[in-house]
N, C-alpha and C positions, 0 to 999 in steps of 0.2 A: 582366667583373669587372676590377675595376683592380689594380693591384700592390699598392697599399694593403691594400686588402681580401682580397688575394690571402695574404698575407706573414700579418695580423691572424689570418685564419680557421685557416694551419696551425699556429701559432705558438701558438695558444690550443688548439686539439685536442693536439699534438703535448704541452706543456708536462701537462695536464689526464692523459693516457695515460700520460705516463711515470709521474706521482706515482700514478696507480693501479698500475700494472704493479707500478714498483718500488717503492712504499711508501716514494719518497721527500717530503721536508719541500719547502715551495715554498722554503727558505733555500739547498736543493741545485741544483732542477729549476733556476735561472736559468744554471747555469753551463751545460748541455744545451740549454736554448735559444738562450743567446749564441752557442754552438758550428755550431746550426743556422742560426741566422740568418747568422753568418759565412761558412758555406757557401753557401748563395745568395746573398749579396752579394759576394762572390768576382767572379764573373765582372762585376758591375756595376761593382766599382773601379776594375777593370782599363779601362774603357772610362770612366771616367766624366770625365775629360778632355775627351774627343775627343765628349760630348755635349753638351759648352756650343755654345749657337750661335758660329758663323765668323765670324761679322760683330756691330761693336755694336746690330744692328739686331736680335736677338730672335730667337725663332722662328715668330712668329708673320707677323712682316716676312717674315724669309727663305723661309718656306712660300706664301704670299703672292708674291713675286716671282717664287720658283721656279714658281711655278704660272699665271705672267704675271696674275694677278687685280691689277686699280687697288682702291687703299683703297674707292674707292666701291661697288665688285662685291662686294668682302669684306662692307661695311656692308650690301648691298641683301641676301645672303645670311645674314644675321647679322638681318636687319630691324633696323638702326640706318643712321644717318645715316655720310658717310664722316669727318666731324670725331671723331665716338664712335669711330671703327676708329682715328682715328689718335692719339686721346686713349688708348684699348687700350694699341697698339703702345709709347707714351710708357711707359705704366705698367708694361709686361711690363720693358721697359730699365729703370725707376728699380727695378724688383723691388717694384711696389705693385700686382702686379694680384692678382686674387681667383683660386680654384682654379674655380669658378664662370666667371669670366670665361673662363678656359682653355680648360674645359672644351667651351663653347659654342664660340671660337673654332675649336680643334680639330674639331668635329662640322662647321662649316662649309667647313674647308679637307679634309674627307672624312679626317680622321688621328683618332690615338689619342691621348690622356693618356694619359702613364706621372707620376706622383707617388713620388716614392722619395727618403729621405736615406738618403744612403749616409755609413757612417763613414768616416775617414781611413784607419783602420787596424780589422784586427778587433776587435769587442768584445772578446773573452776577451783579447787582448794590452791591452786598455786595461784590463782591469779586472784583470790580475796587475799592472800597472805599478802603477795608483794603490794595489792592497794592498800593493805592496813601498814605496813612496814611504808612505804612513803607518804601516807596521810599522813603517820605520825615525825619524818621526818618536816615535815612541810609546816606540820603544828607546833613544834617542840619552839622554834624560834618566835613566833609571835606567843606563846604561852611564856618564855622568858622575859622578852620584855612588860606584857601584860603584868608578869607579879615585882619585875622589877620598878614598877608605876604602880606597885599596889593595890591592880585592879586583876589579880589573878583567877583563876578557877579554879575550883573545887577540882579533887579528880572526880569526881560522876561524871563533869561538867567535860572536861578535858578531855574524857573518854568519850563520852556523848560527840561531841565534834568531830575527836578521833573519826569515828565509827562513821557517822557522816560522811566525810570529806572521801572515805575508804570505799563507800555505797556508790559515791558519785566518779570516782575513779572508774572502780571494776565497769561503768556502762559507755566511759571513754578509756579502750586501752592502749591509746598514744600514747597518754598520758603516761602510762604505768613501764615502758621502758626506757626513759629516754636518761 
């Protein structure tokens, strides 16, 4: 089972379970799943530097070399020609190869696919930023005219709604792309 499918399968049970258990709205369940998904990707962030291949030569080069196999071994393994293996390797470095292509390559150098985007940061922290970054667009203009009428707010006050307005976002996140 690949991670893809791995990640897919609990993620749609787990989301599915909660809004039965807890009778919660799917507007809620995402903040529970961003949560979960954040927790197993946790540990992949942390490494996911240190999984780019070493060299600009790919992983599929460097599995290849490490493994002493000539493009041609890899192609006769592959049943393609050694031009095709190094046409491959070209398009794994320009980032045009297929998952398909991987795929196969992988099964010939006796390895795994692993398929995973990993965020930068965890979900949930990107998805309180972007509700506080459009709360406070959304406040900035009635906070104008309010002080432009003289009936402005404090910033505690300002902030305080901010924060609000950015609370009630993150639990609609229609809201937060459009």
């Amino acid at each position: 089972m690949t991670l893809y499918r791995f990640l897919t399968v609990n993620i749609s049970y787990f989301t599915v379970y909660e809004r039965y258990n807890l009778g919660m709205s799917p507007k809620q369940t995402h903040l529970l799943a961003a949560i979960q998904i954040d927790r197993k990707l946790a540990p992949l962030r942390s490494i996911a530097a240190s999984l780019r291949p070493s060299s600009a030569g790919g992983w599929i080069r460097a599995l290849r070399q490490g493994l002493g196999l000539s493009a041609a071994a890899l192609g006769s393994r592959m049943h393609l020609a050694q031009q095709s293996v190094d046409q491959l390797e070209k398009n794994e470095r320009a980032g045009a190869i297929t998952l398909a292509s991987l795929r196969r390559a992988a099964e010939a150098l006796d390895a795994e696919l692993f398929y995973a985007i990993i965020p930068r940061k965890p979900l949930r922290q990107t998805i309180a930023e972007r509700a506080t970054e459009v709360a406070r667009k959304r406040v900035a203009p009635v906070a104008h005219s309010m002080q432009l009428e003289a009936q402005g707010l404090a910033d505690n006050e300002l902030q305080e709604r901010i924060t609000e307005l950015a609370l009630e976002l993150e639990r609609n996140p229609r809201e937060l792309w459009r």
